[in-house]
C-alpha positions in Angstrom: 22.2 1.1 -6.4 21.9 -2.8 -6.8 23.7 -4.9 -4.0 26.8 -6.2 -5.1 26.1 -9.3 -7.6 22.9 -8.3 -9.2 21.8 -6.5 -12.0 18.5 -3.6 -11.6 16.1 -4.3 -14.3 13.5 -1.4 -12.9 13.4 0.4 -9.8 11.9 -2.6 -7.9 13.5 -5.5 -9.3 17.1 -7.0 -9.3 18.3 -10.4 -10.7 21.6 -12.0 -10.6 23.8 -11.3 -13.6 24.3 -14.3 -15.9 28.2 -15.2 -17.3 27.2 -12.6 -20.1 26.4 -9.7 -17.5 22.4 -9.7 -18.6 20.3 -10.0 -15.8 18.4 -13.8 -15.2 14.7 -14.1 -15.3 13.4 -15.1 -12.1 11.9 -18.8 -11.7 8.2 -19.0 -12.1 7.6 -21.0 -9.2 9.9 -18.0 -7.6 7.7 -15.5 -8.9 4.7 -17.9 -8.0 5.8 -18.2 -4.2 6.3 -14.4 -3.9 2.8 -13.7 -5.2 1.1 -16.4 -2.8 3.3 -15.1 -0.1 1.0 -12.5 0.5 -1.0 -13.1 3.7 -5.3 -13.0 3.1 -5.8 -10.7 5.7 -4.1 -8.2 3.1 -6.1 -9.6 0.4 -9.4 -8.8 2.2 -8.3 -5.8 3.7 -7.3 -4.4 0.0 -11.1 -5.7 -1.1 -12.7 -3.7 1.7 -10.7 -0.4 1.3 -11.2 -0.4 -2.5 -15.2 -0.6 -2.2 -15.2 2.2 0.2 -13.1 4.3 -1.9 -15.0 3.2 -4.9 -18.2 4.4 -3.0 -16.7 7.6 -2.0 -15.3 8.7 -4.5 -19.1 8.0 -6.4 -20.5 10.2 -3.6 -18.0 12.9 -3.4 -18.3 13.5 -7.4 -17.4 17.1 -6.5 -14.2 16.7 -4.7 -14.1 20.2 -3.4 -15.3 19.4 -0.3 -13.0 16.8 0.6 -10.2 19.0 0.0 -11.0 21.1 2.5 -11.9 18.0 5.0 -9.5 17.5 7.6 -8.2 15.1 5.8 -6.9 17.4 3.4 -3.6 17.2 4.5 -3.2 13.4 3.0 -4.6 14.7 -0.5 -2.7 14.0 -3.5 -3.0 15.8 -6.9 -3.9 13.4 -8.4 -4.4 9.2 -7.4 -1.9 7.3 -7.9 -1.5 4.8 -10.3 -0.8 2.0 -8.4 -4.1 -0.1 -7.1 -4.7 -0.6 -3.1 -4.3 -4.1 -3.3 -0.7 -4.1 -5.0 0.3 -1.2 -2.5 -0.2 -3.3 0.1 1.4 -6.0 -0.9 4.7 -3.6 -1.8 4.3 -2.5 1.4 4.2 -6.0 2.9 6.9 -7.5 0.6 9.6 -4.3 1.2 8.9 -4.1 4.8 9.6 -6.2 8.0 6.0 -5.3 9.5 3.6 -7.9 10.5 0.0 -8.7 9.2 -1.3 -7.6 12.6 -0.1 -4.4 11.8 -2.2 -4.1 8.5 -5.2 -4.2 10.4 -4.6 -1.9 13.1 -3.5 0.4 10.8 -7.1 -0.2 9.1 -8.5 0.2 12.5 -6.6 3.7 13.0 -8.4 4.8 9.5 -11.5 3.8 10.6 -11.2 5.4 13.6 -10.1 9.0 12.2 -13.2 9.0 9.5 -15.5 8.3 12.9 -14.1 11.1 14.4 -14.1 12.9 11.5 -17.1 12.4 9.2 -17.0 14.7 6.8 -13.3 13.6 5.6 -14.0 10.4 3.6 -11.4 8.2 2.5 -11.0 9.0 -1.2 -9.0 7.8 -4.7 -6.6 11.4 -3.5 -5.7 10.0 0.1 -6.0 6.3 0.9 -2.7 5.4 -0.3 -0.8 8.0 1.8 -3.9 7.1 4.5 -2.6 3.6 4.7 1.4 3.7 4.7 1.2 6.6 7.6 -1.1 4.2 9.4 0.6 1.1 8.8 3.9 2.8 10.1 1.8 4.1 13.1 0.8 0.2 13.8 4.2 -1.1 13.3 6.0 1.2 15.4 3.1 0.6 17.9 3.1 -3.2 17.7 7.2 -4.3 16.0 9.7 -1.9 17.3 11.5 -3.5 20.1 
């Protein structure tokens, strides 16, 4: 439900309602300054989880022994549609979490395929991967 005042155009978006009721187009420099908004650490994190899933998933060409990694658990049925770098930037637009928290959450990935070698990060689990870590980080490092 759209708060009071505005108009859903898709799940994600909401724009004030013109005199006619039809929802207003953002500004482009609004649209602009949301899109620049996004911190680099995110941008290089998203560059650096999407070669090593790229890499995996070249190396685990038969996915059935990833699926029955450890790791399993975080396997989708299939990857999502959405790319890393725009899910992380959902992430960090719809939430109140810090860019700190980003990179620990990285951190607690890297950590679990150390521990856990043959359970690579793949196309089926990084997205799931990253928003149970990030949430990990953020109630590590931003709950009061």
């Amino acid at each position: 439900m759209p708060p009071a005042g505005l108009v859903a155009v898709d799940d994600d978006h909401y724009y004030e309602r013109t005199e006619d009721g039809s929802p207003a187009a953002p500004d482009s420099d609004e649209a602009e300054a949301s899109s620049s908004a996004m911190p680099r650490v995110l941008t290089m994190l998203s560059v650096v989880l999407e070669r090593l899933v790229a890499r995996n998933d070249q190396v685990c060409l038969d996915l059935a022994t990833a699926e029955t990694s450890r790791l399993s658990v975080f396997h989708g049925v299939k990857a999502p549609s959405i790319s890393i770098s725009k899910y992380l930037e959902r992430i960090y637009r719809y939430t109140n979490c810090s860019p700190s928290c980003f990179v620990v959450g990285y951190i607690f990935i890297d950590r679990l395929v150390h521990r856990n070698p043959s359970s690579p990060v793949v196309s089926l689990n990084v997205h799931r991967l990253l928003v149970t870590s990030i949430m990990v980080a953020t109630k590590v490092l931003d709950d009061v």
